[in-house]
C-alpha beads as a LAMMPS data file, in Angstrom:
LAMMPS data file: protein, C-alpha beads

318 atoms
317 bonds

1 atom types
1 bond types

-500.0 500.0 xlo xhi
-500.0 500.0 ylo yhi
-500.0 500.0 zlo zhi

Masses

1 110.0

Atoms # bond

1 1 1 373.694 -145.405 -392.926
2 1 1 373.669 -142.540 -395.463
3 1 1 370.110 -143.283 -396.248
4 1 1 369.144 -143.290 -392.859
5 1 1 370.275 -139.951 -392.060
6 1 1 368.512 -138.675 -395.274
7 1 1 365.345 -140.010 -393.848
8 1 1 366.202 -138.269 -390.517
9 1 1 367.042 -135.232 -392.396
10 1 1 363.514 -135.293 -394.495
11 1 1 361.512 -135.944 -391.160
12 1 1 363.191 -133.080 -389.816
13 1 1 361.999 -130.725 -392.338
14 1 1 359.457 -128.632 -390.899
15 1 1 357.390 -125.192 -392.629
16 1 1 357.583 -122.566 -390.338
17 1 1 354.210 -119.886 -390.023
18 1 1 354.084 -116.669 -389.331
19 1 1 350.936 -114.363 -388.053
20 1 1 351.551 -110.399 -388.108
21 1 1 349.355 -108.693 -386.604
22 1 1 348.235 -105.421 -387.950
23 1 1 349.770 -103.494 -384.365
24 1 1 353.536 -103.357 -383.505
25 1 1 352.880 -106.836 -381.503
26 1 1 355.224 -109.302 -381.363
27 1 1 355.197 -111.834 -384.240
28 1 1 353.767 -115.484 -383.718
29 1 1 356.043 -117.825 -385.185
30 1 1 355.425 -121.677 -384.638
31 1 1 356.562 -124.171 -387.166
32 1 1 355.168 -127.704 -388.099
33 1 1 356.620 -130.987 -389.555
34 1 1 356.110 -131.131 -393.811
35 1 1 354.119 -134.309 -393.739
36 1 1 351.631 -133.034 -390.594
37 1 1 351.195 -129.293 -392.608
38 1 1 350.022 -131.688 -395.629
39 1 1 347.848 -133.322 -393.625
40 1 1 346.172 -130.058 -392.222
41 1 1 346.257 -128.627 -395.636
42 1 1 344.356 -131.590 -397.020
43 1 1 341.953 -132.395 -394.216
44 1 1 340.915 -128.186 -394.515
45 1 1 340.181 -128.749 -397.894
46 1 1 338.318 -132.231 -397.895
47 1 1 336.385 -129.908 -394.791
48 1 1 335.471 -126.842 -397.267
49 1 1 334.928 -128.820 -399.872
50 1 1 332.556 -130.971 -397.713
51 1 1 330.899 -127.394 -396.603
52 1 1 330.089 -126.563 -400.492
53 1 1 328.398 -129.744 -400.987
54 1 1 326.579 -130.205 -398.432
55 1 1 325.344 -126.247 -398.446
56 1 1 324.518 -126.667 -402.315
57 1 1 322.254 -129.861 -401.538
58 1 1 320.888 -128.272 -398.454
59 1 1 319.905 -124.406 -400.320
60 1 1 318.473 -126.984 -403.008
61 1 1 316.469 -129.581 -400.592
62 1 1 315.095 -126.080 -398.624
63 1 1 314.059 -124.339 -402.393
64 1 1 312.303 -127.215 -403.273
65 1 1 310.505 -127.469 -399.961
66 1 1 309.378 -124.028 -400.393
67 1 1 308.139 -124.572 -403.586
68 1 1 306.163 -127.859 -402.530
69 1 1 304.575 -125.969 -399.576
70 1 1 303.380 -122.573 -401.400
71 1 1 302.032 -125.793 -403.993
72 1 1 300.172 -127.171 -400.889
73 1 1 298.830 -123.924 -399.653
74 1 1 298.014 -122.954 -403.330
75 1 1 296.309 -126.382 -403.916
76 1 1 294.377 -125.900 -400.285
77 1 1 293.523 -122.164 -401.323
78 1 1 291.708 -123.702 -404.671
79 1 1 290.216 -126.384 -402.984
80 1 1 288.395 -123.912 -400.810
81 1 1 287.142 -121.936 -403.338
82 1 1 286.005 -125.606 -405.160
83 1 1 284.090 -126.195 -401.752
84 1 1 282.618 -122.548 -402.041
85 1 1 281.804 -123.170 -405.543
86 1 1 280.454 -126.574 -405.418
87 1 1 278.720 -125.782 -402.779
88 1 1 276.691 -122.776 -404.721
89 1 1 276.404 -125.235 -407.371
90 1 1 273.883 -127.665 -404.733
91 1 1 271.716 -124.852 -404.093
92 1 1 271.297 -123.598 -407.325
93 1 1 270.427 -127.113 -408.145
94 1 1 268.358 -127.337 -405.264
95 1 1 266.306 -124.426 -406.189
96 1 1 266.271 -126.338 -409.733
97 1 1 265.072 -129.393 -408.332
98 1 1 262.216 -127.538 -406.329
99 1 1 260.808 -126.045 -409.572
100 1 1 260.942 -129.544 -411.981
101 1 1 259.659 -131.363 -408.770
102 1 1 256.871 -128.828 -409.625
103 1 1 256.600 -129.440 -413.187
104 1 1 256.011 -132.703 -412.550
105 1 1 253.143 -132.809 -410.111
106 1 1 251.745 -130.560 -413.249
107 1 1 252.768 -133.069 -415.532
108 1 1 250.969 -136.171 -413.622
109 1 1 248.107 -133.779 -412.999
110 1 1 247.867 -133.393 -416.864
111 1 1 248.133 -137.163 -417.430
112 1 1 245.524 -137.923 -414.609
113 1 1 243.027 -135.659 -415.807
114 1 1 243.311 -136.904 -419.317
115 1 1 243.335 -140.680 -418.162
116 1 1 246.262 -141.451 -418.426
117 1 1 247.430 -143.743 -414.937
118 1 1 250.681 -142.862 -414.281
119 1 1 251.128 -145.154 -411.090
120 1 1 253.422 -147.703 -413.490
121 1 1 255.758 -145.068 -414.757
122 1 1 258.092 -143.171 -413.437
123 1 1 257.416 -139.601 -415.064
124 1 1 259.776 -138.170 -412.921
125 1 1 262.331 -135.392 -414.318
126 1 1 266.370 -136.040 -413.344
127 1 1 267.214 -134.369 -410.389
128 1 1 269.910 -131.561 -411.495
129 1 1 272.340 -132.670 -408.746
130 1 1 272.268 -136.316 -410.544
131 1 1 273.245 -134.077 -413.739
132 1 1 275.810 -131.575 -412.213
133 1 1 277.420 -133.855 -410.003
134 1 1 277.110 -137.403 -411.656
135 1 1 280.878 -137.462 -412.613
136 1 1 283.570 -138.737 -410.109
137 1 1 285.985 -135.467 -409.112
138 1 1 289.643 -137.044 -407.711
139 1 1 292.059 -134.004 -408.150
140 1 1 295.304 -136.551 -408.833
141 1 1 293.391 -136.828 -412.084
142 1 1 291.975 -133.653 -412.847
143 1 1 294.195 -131.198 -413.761
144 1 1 293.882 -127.640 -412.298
145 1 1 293.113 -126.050 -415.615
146 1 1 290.078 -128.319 -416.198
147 1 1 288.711 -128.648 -412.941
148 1 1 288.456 -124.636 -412.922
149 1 1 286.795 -125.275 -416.398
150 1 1 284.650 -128.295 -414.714
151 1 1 283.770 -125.863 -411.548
152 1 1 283.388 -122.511 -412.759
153 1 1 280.484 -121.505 -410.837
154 1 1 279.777 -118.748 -413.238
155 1 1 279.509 -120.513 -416.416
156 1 1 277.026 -123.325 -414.587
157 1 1 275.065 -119.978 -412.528
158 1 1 274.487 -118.777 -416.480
159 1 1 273.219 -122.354 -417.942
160 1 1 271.159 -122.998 -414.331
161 1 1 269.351 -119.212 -414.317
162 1 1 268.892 -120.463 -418.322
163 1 1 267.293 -123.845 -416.846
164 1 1 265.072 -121.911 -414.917
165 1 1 264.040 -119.808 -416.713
166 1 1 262.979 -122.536 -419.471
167 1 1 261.220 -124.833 -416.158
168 1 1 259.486 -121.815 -415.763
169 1 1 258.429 -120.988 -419.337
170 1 1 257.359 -124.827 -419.142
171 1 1 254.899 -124.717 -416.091
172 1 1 252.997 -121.550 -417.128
173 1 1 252.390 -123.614 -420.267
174 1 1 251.468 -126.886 -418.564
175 1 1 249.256 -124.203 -416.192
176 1 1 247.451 -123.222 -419.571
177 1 1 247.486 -126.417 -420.811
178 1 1 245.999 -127.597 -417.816
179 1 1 243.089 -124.926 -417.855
180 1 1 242.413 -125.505 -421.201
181 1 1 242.142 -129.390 -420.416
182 1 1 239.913 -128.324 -417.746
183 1 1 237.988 -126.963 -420.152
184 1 1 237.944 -129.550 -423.033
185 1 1 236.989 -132.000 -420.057
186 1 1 234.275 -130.023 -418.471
187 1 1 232.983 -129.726 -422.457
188 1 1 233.431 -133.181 -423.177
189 1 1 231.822 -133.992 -419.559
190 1 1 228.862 -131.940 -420.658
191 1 1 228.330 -132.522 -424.076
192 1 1 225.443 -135.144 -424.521
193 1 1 227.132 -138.342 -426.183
194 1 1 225.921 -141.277 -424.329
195 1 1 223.371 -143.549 -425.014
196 1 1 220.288 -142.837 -422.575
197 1 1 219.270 -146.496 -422.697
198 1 1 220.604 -149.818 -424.329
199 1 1 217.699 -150.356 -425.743
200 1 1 216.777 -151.021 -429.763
201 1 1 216.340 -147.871 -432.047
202 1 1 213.074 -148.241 -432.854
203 1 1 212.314 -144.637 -435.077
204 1 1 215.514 -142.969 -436.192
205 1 1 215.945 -139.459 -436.753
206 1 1 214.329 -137.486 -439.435
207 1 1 211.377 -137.709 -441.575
208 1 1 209.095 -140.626 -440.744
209 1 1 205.270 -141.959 -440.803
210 1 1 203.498 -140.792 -437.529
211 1 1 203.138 -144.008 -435.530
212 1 1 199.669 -142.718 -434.502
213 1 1 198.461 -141.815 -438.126
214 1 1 199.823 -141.733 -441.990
215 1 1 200.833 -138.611 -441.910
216 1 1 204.641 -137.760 -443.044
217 1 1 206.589 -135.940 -439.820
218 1 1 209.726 -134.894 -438.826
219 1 1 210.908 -136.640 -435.709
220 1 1 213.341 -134.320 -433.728
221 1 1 214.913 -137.178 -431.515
222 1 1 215.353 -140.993 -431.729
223 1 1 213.200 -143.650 -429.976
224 1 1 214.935 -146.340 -427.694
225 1 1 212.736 -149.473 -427.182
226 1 1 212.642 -151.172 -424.180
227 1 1 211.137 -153.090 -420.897
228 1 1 209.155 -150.640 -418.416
229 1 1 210.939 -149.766 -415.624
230 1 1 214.420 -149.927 -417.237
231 1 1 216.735 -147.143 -416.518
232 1 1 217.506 -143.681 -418.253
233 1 1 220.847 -142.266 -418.023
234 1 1 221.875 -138.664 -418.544
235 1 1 223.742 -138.404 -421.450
236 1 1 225.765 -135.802 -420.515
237 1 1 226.246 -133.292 -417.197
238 1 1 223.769 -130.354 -416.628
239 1 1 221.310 -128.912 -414.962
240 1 1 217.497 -130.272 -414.961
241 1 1 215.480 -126.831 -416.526
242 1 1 211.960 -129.031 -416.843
243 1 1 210.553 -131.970 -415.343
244 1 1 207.107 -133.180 -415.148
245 1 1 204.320 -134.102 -417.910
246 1 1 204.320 -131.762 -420.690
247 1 1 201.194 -133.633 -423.565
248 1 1 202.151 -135.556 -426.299
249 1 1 205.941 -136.000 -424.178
250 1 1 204.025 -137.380 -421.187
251 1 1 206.456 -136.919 -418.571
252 1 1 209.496 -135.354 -419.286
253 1 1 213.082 -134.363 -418.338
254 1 1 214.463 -131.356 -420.006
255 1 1 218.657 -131.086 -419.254
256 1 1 220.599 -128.079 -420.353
257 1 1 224.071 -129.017 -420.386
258 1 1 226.232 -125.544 -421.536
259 1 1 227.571 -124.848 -424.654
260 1 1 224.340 -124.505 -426.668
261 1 1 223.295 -127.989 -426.200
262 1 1 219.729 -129.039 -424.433
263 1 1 218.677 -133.112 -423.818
264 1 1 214.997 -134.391 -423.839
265 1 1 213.887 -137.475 -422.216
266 1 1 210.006 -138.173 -422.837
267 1 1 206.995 -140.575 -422.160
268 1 1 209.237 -142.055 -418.564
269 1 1 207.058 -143.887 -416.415
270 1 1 209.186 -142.004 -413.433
271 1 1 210.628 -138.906 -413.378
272 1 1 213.753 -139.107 -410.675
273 1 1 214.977 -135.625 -410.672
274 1 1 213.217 -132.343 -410.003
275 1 1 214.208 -128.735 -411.786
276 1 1 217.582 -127.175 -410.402
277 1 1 219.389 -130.257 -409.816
278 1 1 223.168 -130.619 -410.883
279 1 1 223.098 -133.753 -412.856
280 1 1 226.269 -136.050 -413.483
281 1 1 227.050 -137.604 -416.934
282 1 1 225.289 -140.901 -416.257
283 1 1 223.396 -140.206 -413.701
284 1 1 219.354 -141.986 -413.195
285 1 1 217.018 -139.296 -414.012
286 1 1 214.047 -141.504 -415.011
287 1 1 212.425 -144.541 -415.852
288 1 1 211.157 -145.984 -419.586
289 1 1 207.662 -145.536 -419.849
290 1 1 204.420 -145.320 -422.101
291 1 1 202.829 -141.933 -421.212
292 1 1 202.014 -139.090 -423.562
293 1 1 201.522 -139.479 -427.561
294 1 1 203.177 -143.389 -427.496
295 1 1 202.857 -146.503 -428.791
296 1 1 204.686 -148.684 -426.429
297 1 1 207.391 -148.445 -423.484
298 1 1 210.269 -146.886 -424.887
299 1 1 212.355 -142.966 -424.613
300 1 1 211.978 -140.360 -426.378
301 1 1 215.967 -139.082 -426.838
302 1 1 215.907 -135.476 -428.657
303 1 1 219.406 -133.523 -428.645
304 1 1 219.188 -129.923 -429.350
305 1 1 221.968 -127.290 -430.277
306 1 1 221.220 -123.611 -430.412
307 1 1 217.407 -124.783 -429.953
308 1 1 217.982 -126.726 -432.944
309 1 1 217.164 -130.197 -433.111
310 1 1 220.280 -132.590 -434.241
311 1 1 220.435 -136.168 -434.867
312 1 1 221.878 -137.815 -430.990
313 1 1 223.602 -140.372 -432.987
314 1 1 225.778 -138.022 -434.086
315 1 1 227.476 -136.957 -431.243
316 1 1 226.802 -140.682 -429.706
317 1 1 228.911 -141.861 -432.813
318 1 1 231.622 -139.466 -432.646

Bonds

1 1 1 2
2 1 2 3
3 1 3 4
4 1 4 5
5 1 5 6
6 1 6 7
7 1 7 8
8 1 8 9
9 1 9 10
10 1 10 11
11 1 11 12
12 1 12 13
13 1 13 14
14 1 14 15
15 1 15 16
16 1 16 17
17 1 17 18
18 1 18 19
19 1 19 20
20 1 20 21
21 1 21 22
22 1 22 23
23 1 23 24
24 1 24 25
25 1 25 26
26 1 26 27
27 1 27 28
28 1 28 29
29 1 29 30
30 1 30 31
31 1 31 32
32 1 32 33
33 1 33 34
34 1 34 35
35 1 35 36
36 1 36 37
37 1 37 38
38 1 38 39
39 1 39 40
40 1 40 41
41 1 41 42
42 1 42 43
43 1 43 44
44 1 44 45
45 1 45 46
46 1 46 47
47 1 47 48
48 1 48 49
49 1 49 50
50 1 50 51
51 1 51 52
52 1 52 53
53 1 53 54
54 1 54 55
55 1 55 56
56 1 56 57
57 1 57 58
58 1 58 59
59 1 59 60
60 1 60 61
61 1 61 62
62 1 62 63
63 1 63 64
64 1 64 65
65 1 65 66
66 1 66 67
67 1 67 68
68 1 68 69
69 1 69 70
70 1 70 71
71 1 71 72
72 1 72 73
73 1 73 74
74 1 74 75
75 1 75 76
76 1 76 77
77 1 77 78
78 1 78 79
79 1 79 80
80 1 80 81
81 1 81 82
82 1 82 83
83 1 83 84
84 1 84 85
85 1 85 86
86 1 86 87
87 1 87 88
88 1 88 89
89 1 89 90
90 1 90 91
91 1 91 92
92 1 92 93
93 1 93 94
94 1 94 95
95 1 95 96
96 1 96 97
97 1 97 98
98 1 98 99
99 1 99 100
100 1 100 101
101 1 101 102
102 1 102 103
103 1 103 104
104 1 104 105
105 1 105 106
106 1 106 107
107 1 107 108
108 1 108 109
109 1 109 110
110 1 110 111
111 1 111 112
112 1 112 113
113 1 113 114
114 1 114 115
115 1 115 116
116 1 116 117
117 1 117 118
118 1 118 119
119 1 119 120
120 1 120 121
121 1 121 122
122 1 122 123
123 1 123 124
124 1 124 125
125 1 125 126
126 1 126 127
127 1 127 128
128 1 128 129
129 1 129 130
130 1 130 131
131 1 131 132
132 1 132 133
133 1 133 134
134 1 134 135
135 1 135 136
136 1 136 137
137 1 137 138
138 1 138 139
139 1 139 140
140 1 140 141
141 1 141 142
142 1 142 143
143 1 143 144
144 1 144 145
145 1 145 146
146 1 146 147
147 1 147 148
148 1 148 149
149 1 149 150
150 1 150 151
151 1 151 152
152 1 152 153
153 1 153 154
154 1 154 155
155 1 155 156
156 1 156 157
157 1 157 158
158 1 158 159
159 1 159 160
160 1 160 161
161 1 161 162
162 1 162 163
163 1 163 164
164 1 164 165
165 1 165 166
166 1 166 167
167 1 167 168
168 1 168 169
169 1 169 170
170 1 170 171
171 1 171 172
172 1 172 173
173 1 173 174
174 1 174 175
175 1 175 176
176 1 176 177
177 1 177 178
178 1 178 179
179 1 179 180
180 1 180 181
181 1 181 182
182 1 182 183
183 1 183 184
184 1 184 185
185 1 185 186
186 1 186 187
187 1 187 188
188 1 188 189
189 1 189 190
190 1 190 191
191 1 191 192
192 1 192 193
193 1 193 194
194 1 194 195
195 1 195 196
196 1 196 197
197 1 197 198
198 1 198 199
199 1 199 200
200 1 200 201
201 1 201 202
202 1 202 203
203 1 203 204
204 1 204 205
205 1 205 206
206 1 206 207
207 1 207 208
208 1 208 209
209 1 209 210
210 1 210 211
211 1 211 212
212 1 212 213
213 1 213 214
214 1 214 215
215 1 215 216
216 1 216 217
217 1 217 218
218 1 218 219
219 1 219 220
220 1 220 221
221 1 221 222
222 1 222 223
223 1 223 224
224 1 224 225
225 1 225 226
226 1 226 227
227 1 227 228
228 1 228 229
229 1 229 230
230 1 230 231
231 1 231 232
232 1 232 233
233 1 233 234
234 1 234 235
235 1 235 236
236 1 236 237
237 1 237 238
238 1 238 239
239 1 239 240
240 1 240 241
241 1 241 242
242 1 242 243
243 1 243 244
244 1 244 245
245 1 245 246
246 1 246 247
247 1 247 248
248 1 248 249
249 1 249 250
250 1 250 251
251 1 251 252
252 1 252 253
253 1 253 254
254 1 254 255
255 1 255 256
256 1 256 257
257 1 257 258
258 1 258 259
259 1 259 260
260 1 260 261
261 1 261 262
262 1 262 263
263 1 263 264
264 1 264 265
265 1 265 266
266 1 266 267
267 1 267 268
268 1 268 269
269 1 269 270
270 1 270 271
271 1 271 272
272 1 272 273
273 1 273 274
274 1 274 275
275 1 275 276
276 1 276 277
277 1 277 278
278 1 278 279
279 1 279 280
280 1 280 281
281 1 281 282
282 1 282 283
283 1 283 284
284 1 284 285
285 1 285 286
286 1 286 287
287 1 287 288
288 1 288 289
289 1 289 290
290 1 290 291
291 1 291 292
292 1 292 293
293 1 293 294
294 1 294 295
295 1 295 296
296 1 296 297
297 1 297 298
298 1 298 299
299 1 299 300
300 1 300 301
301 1 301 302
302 1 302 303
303 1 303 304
304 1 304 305
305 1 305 306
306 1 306 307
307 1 307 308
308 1 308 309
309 1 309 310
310 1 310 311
311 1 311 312
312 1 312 313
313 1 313 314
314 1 314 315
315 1 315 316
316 1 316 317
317 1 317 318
């Protein structure tokens, strides 16, 4: 019974509160069982406890959110400028491209004029976007310090406007080269080294017996046996300065072909070309004959340089 009371009693027990207000108001007074103000106490403080937690994670989520988006927008900002950049980079290679496509049409014009076919190789140059561009750009992998070494416009500008510069350099030498293979071809065109028949050498050059006596001479060409009729070739591109009969040559064709050098062709049956005619290395221009100072059907081949008589072979040899 004693014990029972004592509970009774301890229920009983209340704490008492008091607000005072800062006027002459009455005083609130209100007072609340023990075990409920523990209750109140405790819940308040599981509450602002609760608050700091959840505030702390919150401020710390938000700063990290911040963070990530000025990342993003940075990250967007520098991919921009990589578009810009890259972007610069294709039309400086462009331009590039234009000048070694250039280069090489003078590089297969070289080749073609010196015989070389170049329809079973490709003599193409790289393309400089196959050179700037060729790697793979992912920018999970790349970090930002070496893709702004891997784009930095101005460092490629420099090495392109150094590319061009060189292309350049390189076509006004293929340009020379080009003239001066010109030249070498229009020389080599004119200079006369073929064989005006394919006949047999029947009187070499030099000093000889005169077929028509026994007198020692000195023959100024070489004499090319062979059927009437048969063909004579230019032996090298000119212009025909004489042509008709001219006494112990019989009929003749006189070719100046440049350079100091002058071809004879004597005792043709037929003359095919008249004086003033462009002639073509290997062109007709007459047929063997007998007429003149001659023993038989055959050409008379004389080669002269300065107006100086030199052996055809040779230049036929060489």
């Amino acid at each position: 019974m004693k014990k029972l009371k004592h509970f009774q009693n301890r229920t009983k027990s209340n704490l008492t509160f008091m607000i005072l207000p800062n006027s002459s108001e009455k005083i609130i007074k209100f007072s609340l069982p023990k075990l409920l103000s523990k209750v109140i106490i405790l819940s308040l403080f599981f509450v602002i406890l609760s608050s700091i937690i959840f505030s702390s994670g919150y401020f710390g989520i938000r700063h990290k959110l911040i963070a990530a988006n000025n990342q993003i927008a940075e990250l967007k900002l520098e991919n921009e400028s990589q578009k810009y950049e890259i972007a610069e980079l294709k039309n400086y290679s462009i331009k590039v491209d234009e000048k070694l496509a250039d280069l090489n049409k003078i590089q297969n014009q070289v080749l073609n004029m010196v015989g070389l076919d170049t329809s079973n190789e490709d003599t193409s140059l790289p393309e400089t976007t196959d050179i700037l561009f060729s790697y793979s750009y992912s920018p999970n992998i790349v970090s930002r310090s070496a893709q702004s070494n891997i784009f930095s416009s101005q460092g490629y500008e420099e090495e392109i406007n150094l590319l061009t510069e060189l292309i350049d350099r390189e076509k006004e030498n293929m340009e020379k080269l080009i003239l001066n293979v010109e030249q070498q071809l229009e020389y080599l065109d004119a200079l006369p080294n073929l064989m005006p028949n394919p006949g047999r050498i029947s009187s070499p050059f030099g000093y000889r017996i005169s077929p028509t006596g026994r007198n020692r001479e000195f023959h100024n060409g070489i004499d090319i046996s062979n059927k009437l009729g048969t063909d004579i070739i230019a032996a090298g591109s000119g212009i025909v300065t004489y042509s008709g009969y001219n006494g112990g040559y019989g009929k003749v064709v006189m070719i100046s072909h440049g350079y100091g050098y002058t071809s004879i062709y004597a005792h043709n049956q037929e003359i095919l070309v008249s004086v003033g005619d462009q002639i073509e290395k290997g062109q007709v221009i007459a047929k063997v004959g007998s007429t003149g100072r001659s023993t038989g059907p055959h050409v008379h081949f004389e080669v002269r340089l300065n107006n100086e008589p030199i052996n055809p072979l040779d230049l036929i040899e060489n």
